[in-house]
C-alpha positions as CSV (number, residue, x, y, z in Angstrom):
1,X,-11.9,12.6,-7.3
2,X,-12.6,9.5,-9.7
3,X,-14.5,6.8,-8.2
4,X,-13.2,4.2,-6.7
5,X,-13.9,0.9,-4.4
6,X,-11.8,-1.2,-1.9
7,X,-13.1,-4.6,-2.1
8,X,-11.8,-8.0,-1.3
9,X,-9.6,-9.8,-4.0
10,X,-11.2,-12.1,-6.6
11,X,-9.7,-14.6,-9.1
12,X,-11.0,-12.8,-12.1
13,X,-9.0,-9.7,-11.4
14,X,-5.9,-11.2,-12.4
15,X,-5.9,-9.6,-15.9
16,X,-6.1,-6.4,-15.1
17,X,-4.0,-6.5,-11.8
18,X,-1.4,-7.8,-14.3
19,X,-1.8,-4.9,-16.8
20,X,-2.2,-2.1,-14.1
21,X,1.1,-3.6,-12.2
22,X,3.0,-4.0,-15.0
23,X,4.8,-0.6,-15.1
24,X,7.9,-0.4,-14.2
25,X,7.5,3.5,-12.6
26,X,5.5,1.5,-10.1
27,X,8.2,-0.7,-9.5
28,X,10.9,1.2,-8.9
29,X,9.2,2.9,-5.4
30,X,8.0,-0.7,-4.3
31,X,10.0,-3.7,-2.6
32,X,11.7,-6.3,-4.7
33,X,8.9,-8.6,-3.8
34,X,6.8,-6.4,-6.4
35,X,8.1,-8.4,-9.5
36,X,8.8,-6.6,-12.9
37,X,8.1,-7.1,-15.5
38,X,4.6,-8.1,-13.5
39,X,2.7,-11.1,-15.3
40,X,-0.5,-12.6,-15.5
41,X,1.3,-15.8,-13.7
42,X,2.4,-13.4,-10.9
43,X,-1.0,-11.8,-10.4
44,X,-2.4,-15.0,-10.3
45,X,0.1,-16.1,-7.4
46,X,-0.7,-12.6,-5.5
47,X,-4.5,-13.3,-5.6
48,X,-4.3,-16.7,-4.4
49,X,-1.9,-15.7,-1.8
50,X,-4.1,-12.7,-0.6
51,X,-7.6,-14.8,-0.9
52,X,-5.7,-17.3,1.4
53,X,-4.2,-15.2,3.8
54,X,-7.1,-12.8,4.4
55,X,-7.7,-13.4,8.0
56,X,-3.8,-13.5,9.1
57,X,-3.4,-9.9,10.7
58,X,-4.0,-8.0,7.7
59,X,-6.6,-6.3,5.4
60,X,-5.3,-6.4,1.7
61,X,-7.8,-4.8,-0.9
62,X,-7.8,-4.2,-4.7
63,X,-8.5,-0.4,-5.2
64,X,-11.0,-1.3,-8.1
65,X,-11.5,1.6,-10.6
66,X,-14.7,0.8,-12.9
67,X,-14.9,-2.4,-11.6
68,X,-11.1,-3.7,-12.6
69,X,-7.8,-4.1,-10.4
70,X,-6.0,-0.7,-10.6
71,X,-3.9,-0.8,-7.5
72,X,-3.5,-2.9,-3.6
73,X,-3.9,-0.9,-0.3
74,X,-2.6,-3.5,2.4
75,X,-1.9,-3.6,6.3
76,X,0.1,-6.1,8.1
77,X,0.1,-6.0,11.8
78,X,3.1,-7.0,13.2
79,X,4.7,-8.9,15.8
80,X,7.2,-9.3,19.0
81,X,7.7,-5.8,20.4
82,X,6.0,-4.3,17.4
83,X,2.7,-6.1,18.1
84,X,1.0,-2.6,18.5
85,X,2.3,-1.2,15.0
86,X,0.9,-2.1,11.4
87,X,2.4,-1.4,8.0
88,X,0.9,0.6,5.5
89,X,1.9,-0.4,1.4
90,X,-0.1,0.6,-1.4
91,X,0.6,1.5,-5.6
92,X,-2.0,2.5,-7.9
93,X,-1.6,2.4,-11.9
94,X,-0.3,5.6,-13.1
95,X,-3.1,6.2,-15.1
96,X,-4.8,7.1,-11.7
97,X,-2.1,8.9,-9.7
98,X,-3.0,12.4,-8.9
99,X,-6.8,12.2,-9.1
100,X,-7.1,12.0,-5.1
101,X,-7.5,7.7,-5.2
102,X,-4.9,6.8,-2.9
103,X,-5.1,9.0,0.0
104,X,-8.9,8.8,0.8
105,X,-8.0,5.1,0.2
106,X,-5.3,5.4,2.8
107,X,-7.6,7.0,5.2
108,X,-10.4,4.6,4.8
109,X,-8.1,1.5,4.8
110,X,-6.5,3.2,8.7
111,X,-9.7,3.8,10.0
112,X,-10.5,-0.3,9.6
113,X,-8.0,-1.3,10.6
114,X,-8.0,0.6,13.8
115,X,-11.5,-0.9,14.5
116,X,-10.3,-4.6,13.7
117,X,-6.8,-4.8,15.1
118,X,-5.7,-4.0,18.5
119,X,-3.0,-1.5,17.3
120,X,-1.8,2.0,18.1
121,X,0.1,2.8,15.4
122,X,0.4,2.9,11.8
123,X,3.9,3.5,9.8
124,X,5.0,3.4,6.3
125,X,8.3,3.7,4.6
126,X,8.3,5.6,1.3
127,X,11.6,6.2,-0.6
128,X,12.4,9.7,0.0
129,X,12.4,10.6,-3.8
130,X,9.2,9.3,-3.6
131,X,7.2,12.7,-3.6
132,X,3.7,11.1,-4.8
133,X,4.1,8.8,-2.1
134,X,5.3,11.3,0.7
135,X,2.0,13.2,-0.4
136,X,-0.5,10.8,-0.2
137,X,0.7,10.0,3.6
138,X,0.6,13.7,4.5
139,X,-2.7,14.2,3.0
140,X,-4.1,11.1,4.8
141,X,-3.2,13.1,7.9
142,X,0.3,11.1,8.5
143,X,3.4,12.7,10.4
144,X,6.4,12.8,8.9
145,X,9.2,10.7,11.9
146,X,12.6,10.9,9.9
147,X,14.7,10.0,7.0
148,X,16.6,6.5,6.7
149,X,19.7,8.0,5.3
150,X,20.9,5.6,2.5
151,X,19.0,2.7,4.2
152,X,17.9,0.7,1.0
153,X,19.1,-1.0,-2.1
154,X,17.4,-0.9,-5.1
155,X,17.8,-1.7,-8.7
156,X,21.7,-1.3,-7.9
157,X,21.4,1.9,-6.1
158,X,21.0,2.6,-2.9
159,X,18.3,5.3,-1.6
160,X,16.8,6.4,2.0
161,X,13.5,6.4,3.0
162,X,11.3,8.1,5.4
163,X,8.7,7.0,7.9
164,X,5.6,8.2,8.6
165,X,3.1,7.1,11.1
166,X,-0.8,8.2,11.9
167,X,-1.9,7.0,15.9
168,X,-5.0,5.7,16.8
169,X,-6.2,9.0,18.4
170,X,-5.1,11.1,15.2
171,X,-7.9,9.4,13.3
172,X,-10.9,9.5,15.9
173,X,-13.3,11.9,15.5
């Protein structure tokens, strides 16, 4: 497995959060908040918006690969009569896919956040074309709940997804 770090968001990663986002293979499996093309302009806005959000029920990383931006690993906890669940989202630049990155990331980034949040449940919702994605989850120990037939629209198409989930007591040891 290459090397890797979860770290805390800093100004100067702009650059290369711009180059490593700007792909549009990335794009295509992400929400249409994920811009594309990606610029330096929106990297800029992302870091700002993560460095000032930080403590607002969440933990949002760069996955730093020799020291530069090469992907985001976020949770959000959420709210009303979800207050209990977080959502998992994470991309890494495809020059880093396959190497075994994302899914110890995924696994560290749970494990945190089941020690800081008062949660029982993590989910996330990969396109079910998605198979890199689908992988990383199972790998990270994640259980497959169902397909979303036809639930989104994307780039003029519309796709299902699937959800996964990991509880709490899945990940203690």
């Amino acid at each position: 497995m290459k090397d890797f770090q979860l770290r805390a968001w800093k100004t100067e990663d702009a650059e290369s959060l711009a180059q490593a986002a700007n792909n549009p293979n990335i794009a295509k499996n992400l929400r249409n908040r994920f811009p594309s093309p990606y610029t330096l302009k929106d990297a800029v806005w992302f870091i700002n918006d993560s460095i000032a959000n930080a403590e607002n029920q969440q933990i949002n990383y760069a996955i730093a690969v020799d020291g530069q931006a090469a992907g985001c690993i976020e949770i959000c906890v959420k709210d009303d009569i979800y207050e209990k669940s977080a959502e998992l989202g994470y991309w890494l630049a495809e020059d880093f896919w396959r190497k075994g990155i994302m899914s110890e990331a995924v696994r560290t980034i749970c494990k945190e956040a089941f020690e800081t949040f008062d949660i029982v449940r993590i989910f996330a919702e990969p396109f079910a074309d998605n198979a890199g994605s689908r992988g990383v989850l199972e790998k990270a120990g994640f259980t497959y709940e169902g397909t979303m037939r036809n639930g989104v629209f994307k780039n003029g198409e519309i796709h299902s997804y699937c959800i996964y989930s990991i509880l709490r007591e899945e990940t203690e040891n």
